[in-house]
C-alpha positions in Angstrom: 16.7 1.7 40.4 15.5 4.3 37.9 12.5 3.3 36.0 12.7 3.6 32.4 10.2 6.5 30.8 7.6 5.8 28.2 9.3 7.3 25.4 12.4 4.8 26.7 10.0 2.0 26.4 8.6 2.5 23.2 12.0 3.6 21.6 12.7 -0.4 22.5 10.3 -1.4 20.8 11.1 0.9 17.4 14.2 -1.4 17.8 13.4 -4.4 17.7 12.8 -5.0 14.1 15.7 -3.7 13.0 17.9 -6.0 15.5 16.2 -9.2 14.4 17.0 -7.7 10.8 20.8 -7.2 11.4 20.7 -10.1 13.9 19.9 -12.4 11.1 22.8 -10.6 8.3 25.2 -10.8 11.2 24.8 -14.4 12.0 24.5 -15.4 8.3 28.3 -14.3 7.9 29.3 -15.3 10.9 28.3 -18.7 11.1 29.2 -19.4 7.2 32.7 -18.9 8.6 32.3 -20.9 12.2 29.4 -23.3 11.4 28.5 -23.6 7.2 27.2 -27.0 7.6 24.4 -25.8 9.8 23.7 -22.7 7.9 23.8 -24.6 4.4 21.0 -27.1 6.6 19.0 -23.2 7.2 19.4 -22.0 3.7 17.6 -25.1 2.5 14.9 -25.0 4.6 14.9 -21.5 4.4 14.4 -22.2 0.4 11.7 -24.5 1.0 9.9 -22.2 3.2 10.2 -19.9 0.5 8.3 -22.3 -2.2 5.8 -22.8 0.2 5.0 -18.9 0.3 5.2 -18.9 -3.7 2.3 -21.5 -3.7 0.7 -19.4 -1.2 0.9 -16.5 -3.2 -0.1 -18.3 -6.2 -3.3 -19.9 -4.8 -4.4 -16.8 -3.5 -3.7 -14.8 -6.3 -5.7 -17.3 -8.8 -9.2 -16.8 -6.0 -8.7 -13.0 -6.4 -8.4 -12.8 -10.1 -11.3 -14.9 -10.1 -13.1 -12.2 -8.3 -11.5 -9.4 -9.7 -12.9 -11.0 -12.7 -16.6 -11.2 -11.2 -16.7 -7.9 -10.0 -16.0 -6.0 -12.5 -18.2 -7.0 -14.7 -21.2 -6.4 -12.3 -23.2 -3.8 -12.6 -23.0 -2.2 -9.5 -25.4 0.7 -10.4 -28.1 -0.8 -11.2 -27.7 -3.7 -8.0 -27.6 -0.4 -5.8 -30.9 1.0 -7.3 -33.1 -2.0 -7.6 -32.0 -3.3 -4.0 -31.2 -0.2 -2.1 -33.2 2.6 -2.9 -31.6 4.5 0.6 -28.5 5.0 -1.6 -29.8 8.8 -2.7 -29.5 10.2 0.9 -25.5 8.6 1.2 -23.3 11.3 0.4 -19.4 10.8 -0.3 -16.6 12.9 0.9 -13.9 12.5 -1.2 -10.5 13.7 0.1 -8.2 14.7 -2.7 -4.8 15.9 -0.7 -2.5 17.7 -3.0 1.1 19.2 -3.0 2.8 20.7 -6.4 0.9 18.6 -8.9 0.1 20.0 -12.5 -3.1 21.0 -12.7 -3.0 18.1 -15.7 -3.3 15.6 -12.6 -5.7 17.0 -10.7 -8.0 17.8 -13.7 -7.6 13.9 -15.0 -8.9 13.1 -11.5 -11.5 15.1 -11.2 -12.8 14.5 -14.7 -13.4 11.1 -13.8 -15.0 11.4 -10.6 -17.4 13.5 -13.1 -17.9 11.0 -15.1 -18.7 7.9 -13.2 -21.7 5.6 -13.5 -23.3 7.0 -9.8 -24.8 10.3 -9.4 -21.7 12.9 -8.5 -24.0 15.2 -7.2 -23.9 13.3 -4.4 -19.8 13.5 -4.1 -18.6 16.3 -2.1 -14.6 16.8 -3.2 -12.4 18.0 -1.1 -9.5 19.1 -2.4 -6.6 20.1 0.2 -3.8 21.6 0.0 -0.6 23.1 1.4 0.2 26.6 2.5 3.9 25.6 1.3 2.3 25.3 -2.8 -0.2 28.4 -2.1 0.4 30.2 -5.3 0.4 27.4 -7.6 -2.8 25.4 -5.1 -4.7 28.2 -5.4 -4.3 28.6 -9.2 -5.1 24.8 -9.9 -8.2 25.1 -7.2 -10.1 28.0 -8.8 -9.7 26.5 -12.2 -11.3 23.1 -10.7 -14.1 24.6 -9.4 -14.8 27.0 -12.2 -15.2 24.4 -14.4 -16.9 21.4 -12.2 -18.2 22.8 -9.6 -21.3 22.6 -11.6 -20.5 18.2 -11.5 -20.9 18.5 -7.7 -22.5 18.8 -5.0 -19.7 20.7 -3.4 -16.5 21.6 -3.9 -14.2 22.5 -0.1 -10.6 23.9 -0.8 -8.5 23.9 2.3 -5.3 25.3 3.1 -2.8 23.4 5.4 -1.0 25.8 7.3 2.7 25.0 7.4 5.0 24.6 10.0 2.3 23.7 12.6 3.5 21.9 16.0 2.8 18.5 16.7 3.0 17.4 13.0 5.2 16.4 10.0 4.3 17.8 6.7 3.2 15.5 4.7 -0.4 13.8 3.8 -1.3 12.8 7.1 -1.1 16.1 9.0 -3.1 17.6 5.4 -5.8 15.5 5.6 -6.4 15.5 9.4 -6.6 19.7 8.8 -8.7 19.1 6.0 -10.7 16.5 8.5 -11.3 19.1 10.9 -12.7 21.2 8.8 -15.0 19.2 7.4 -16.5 18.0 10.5 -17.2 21.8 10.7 -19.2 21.6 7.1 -20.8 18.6 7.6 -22.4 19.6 11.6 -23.0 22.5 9.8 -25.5 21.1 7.3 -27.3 19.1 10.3 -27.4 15.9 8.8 -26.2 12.3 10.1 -22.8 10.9 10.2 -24.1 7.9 9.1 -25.5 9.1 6.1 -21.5 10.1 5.1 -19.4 7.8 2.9 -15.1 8.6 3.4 -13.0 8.0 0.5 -9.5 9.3 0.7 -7.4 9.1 -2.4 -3.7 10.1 -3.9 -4.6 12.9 -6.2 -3.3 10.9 -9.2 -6.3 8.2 -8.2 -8.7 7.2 -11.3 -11.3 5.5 -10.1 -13.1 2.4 -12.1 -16.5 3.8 -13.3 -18.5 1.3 -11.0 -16.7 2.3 -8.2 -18.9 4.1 -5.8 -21.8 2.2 -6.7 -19.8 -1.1 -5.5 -19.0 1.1 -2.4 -22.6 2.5 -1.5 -23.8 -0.9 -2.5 -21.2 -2.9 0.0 -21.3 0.2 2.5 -25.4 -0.1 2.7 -25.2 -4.0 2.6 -22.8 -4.4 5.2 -24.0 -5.7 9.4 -22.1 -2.5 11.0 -20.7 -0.4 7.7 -19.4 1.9 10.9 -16.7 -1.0 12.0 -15.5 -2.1 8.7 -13.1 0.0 6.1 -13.4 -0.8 2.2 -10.1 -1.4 0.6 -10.0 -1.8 -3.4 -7.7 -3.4 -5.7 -4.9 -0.7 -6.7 -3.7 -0.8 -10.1 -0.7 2.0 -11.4 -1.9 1.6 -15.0 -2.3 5.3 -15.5 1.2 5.6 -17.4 2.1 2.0 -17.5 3.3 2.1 -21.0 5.7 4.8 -20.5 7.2 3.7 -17.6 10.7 2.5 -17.1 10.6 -1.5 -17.2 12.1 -2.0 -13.1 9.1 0.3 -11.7 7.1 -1.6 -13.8 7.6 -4.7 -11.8 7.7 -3.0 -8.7 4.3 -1.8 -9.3 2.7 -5.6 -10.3 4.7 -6.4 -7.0 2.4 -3.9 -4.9 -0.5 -4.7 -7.1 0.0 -8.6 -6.8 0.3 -8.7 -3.0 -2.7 -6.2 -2.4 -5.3 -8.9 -4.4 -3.5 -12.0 -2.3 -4.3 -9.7 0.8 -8.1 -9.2 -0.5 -8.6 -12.8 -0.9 -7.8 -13.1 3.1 -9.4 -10.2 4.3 -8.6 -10.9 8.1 -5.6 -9.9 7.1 -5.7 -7.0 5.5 -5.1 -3.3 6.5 -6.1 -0.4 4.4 -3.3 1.0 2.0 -2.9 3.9 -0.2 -6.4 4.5 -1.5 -9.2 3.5 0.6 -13.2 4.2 1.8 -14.8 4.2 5.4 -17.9 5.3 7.4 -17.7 9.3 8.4 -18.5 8.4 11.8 -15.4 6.0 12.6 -13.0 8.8 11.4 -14.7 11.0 13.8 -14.7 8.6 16.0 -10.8 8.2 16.0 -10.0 12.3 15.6 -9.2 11.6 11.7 -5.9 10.4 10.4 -2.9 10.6 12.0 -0.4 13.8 11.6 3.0 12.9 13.0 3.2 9.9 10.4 4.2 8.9 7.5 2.0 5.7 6.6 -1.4 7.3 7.8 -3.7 5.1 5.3 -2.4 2.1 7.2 -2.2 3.7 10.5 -6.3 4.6 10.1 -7.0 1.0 10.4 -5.6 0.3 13.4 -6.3 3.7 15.0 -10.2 1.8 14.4 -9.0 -1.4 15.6 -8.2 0.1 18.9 -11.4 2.6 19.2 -13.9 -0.1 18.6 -11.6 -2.8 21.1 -11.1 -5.3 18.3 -14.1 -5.1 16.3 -13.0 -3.4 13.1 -12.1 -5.1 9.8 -11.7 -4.0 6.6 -13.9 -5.0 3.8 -11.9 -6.1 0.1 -13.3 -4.5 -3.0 -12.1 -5.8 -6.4 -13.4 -3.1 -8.3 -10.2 -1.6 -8.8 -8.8 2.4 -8.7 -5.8 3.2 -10.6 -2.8 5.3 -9.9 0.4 6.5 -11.1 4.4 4.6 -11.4 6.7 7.0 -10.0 8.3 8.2 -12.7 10.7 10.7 -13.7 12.6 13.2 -16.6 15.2 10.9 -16.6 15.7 7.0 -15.9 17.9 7.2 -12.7 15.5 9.4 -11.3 13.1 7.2 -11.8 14.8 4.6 -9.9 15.8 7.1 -7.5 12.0 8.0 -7.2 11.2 4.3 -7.0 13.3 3.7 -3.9 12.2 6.2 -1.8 8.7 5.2 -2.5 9.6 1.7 -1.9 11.5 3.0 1.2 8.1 5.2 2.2 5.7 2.0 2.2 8.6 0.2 4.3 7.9 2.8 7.0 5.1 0.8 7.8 7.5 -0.9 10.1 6.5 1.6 12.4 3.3 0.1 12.9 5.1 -2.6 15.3 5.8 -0.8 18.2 2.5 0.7 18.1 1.1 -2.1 18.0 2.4 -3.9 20.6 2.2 -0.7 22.9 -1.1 -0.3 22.2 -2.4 -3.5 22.2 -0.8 -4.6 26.1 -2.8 -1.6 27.4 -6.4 -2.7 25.7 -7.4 -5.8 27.8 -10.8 -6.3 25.5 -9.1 -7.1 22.0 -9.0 -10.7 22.2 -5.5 -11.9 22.6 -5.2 -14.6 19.7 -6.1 -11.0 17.6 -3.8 -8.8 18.7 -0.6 -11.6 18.3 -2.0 -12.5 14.8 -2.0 -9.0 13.6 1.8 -8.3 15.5 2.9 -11.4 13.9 1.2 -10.9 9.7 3.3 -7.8 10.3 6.2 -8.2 11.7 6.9 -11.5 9.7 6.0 -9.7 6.5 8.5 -6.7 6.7 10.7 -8.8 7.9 10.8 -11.5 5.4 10.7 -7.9 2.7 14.3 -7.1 4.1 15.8 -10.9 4.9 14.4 -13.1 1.7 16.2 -11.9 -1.3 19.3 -11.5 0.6 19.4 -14.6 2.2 18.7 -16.5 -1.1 20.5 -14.8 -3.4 23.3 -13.3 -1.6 24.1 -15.3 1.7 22.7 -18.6 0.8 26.0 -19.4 -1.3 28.6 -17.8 0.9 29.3 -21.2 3.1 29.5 -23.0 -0.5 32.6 -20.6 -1.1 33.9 -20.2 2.5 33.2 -23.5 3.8 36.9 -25.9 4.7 37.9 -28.6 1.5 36.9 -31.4 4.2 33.3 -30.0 4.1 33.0 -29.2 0.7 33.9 -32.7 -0.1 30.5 -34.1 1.7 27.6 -35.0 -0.3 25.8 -32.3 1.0 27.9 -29.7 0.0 27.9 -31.2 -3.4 24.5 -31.6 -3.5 23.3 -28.3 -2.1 23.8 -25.9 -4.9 21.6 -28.5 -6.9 18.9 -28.8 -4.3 18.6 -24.7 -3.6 18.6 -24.8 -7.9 16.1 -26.9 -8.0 14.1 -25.0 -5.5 14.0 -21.7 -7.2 13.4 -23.7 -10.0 10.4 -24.6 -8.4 9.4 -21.2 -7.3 9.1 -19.6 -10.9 6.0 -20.7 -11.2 5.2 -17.6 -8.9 6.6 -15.7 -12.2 5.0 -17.3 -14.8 1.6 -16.7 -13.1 3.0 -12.8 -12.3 3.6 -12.7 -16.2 -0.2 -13.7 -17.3 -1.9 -11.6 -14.5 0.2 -8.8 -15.6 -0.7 -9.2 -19.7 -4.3 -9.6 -18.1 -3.8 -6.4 -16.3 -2.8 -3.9 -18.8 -4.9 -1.3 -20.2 -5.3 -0.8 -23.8 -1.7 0.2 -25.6 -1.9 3.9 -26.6 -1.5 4.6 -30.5 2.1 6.2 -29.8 3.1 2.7 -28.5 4.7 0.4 -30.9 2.9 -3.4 -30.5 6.2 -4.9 -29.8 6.0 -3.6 -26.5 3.9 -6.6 -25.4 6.9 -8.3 -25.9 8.9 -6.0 -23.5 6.2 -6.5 -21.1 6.9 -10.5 -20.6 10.5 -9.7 -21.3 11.1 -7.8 -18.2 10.1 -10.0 -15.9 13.6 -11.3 -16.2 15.0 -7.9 -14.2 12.8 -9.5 -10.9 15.7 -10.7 -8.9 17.3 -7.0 -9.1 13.9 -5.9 -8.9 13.5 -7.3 -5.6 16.9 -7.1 -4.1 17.9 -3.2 -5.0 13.8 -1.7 -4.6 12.6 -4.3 -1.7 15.2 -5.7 0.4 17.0 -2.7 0.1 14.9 0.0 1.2 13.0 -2.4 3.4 16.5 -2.9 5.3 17.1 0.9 5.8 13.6 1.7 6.8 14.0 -1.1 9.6 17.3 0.2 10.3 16.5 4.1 10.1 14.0 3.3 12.8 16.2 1.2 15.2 18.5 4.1 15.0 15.9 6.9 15.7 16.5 8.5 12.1 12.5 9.2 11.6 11.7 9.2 8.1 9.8 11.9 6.6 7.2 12.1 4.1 8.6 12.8 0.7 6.3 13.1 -2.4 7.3 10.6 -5.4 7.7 12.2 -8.5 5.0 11.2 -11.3 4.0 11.7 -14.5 1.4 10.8 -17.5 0.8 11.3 -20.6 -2.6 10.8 -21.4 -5.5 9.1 -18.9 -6.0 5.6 -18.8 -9.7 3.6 -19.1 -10.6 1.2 -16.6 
């Protein structure tokens, strides 16, 4: 009997997800028709298991305001100083990847980065870009360091050559070319890895004025700074007022589950924006190139070097970031789906997962199925939930024979799944205060009733959730059953003026 290859193997694997997904749709439908008693007995349960995971997400979400709150209202700087004087040998190489972005953006960024409460001659900036942008990279990169190179104590350009094998084009494969060479600066000036401080951010990233003293001060106060990552809160407040009211809420989604995720931090992976040690991304040959999700895939690439003994470490101190945005409304929301649709694609963290982990015997065994299962039960509750509640959790009322419909629990259910939703906007009356707490000041151009708007649009959730979660979610879990690879696709964004944090 032939034996299956390894690319056979793990192409099982990049299917399962999207079975249990479609197993789930299919047997919703099915058994509404054949069986609606027993599926009206699921959907209720299936509601209550919902609530349960609002009140999860509510209690969590009140402990990481609270230290949101603490935090950033610290002063970081002057902690660092008075208890860790080594802080003026750490140096911080900040990896700014960029592809077709005004030179507006990348200015804003770097402005900021100038202007923090830390010493920025101690921040190295390394700003990358693509050979497919060369004329218009180049431009941008001589006027950034014509003006602020000054700021600095160094400012690399790299060039990532297109169309090199063994990659997609995208961030990934631009930062792990930017990595490379790098390494080549950093062995060239002869001093220790440890003494190095990662932070790799979307160009777009404004960074809270206390942020890398909270990170030298964590990084320098941390057992083994080497095994541990440094993930911040992520806020998209930079053009929050201009942005269409559905990306709005999409955004507080992402924001909202990220501080839940702090508040359990042997949960969390990095995301987007994050910090780690120099020597563990040397350690694992820098990010990944032939991905799309590499900011998530960093942490586990860790996980596996170090067998196990890598976390990442939450910091509240937040960095801010764009809403996909666009010239026009539907492209905003076509912008928003494919973004949603992007950070979906960290479905394909399953399969290498579980490959990897049956071939590392020393990561603990209790680890490796919590991590498979946080994972797998989160992106697969993003595609299933709002379908099954909104959508196929009526269908057996409608479908099901007159005999059935005549039995108290037919006549009861809509009631009971009412009442449980009813239940579960508490989750959105606590989204609604976080999110007033949230926002930055209201520019001048903004009239004051759009504080009203902002409360107001809470109400759009349910589509909110269905069209730019379950949706995308669905076809990213699908797309990868099928073997249609996603590639990396840059969001379109846009800001009118900087934001303070």
């Amino acid at each position: 009997m032939r034996r299956l290859s390894s690319r056979s193997k793990y192409r099982i694997l990049e299917m399962i997800p999207g079975v249990l997904v479609w197993t789930t749709f299919i047997l919703a439908v099915t058994l509404s028709f054949l069986k609606p008693l027993w599926v009206v007995y699921f959907i209720i349960i299936f509601d209550l298991y919902w609530l349960l995971r609002v009140c999860y997400f509510v209690f969590y979400m009140i402990l990481a305001w609270r230290s949101y709150s603490r935090e950033v209202k610290r002063d970081w700087f002057d902690d660092l100083q008075r208890e860790y004087p080594r802080w003026r040998e750490m140096y911080h190489l900040i990896f700014l990847p960029t592809y077709r972005e005004d030179l507006s953006i990348i200015e804003s960024t770097i402005q900021r980065l100038s202007e923090v409460k830390y010493d920025p001659r101690r921040f190295i900036i390394i700003l990358a870009g693509e050979e497919r942008d060369r004329q218009n990279f180049l431009k941008n990169a001589a006027a950034i360091t014509e003006r602020y190179r000054h700021y600095f104590h160094d400012i690399i350009i790299t060039l990532h050559p297109a169309d090199l094998p063994d990659e997609i084009p995208g961030k990934g494969s631009n930062l792990n070319w930017s990595g490379h060479r790098v390494r080549e600066y950093v062995d060239k000036a002869g001093l220790p890895y440890q003494n190095f401080i990662v932070s790799s951010f979307d160009i777009d990233t404004l960074v809270h004025p206390q942020y890398f003293a909270c990170l030298t001060y964590k990084y320098l106060s941390h057992p083994n700074p080497t095994h541990t990552s440094y993930q911040p809160a992520v806020l998209y407040n930079n053009n929050i007022w201009q942005a269409p009211a559905i990306t709005r809420i999409a955004a507080f989604g992402t924001t909202f589950w990220l501080m839940t995720e702090l508040a359990r931090p042997e949960r969390l992976f990095t995301f987007s924006s994050h910090s780690m040690s120099w020597q563990a991304l040397v350690d694992v040959n820098f990010w990944e190139k032939q991905i799309v999700t590499e900011d998530s895939r960093i942490f586990l690439q860790c996980l596996l070097r170090y067998d196990g003994d890598y976390t990442v470490t939450p910091m509240y101190v937040p960095v801010s970031m764009d809403m996909v945005t666009s010239t026009s409304y539907i492209g905003s929301l076509v912008s928003l789906y494919k973004q949603q649709r992007r950070w979906a694609w960290g479905i394909e963290h399953l399969p290498y997962m579980l490959w990897n982990f049956s071939k590392n015997s020393k990561i603990k065994f209790r680890k490796k199925l919590y991590y498979i299962w946080n994972l797998s039960e989160g992106m697969y509750s993003w595609a299933t939930t709002p379908i099954m509640i909104f959508v196929l959790g009526r269908l057996p009322l409608y479908v099901a024979p007159t005999h059935l419909r005549e039995q108290a629990l037919f006549q009861n259910a809509p009631f009971v799944l009412e009442t449980l939703l009813q239940l579960s906007m508490i989750g959105i009356f606590i989204s609604v205060l976080m999110s007033l707490k949230l926002l930055p000041p209201r520019p001048d151009s903004i009239k004051p009733h759009a504080y009203l708007t902002m409360v107001l649009q809470w109400l759009l959730l349910p589509i909110t959730i269905g069209v730019f979660g379950s949706l995308p979610a669905t076809e990213a879990q699908t797309r990868l059953m099928l073997g249609w690879y996603l590639g990396f696709n840059v969001t379109e964004k846009a800001r009118s003026e900087p934001v303070a944090l």
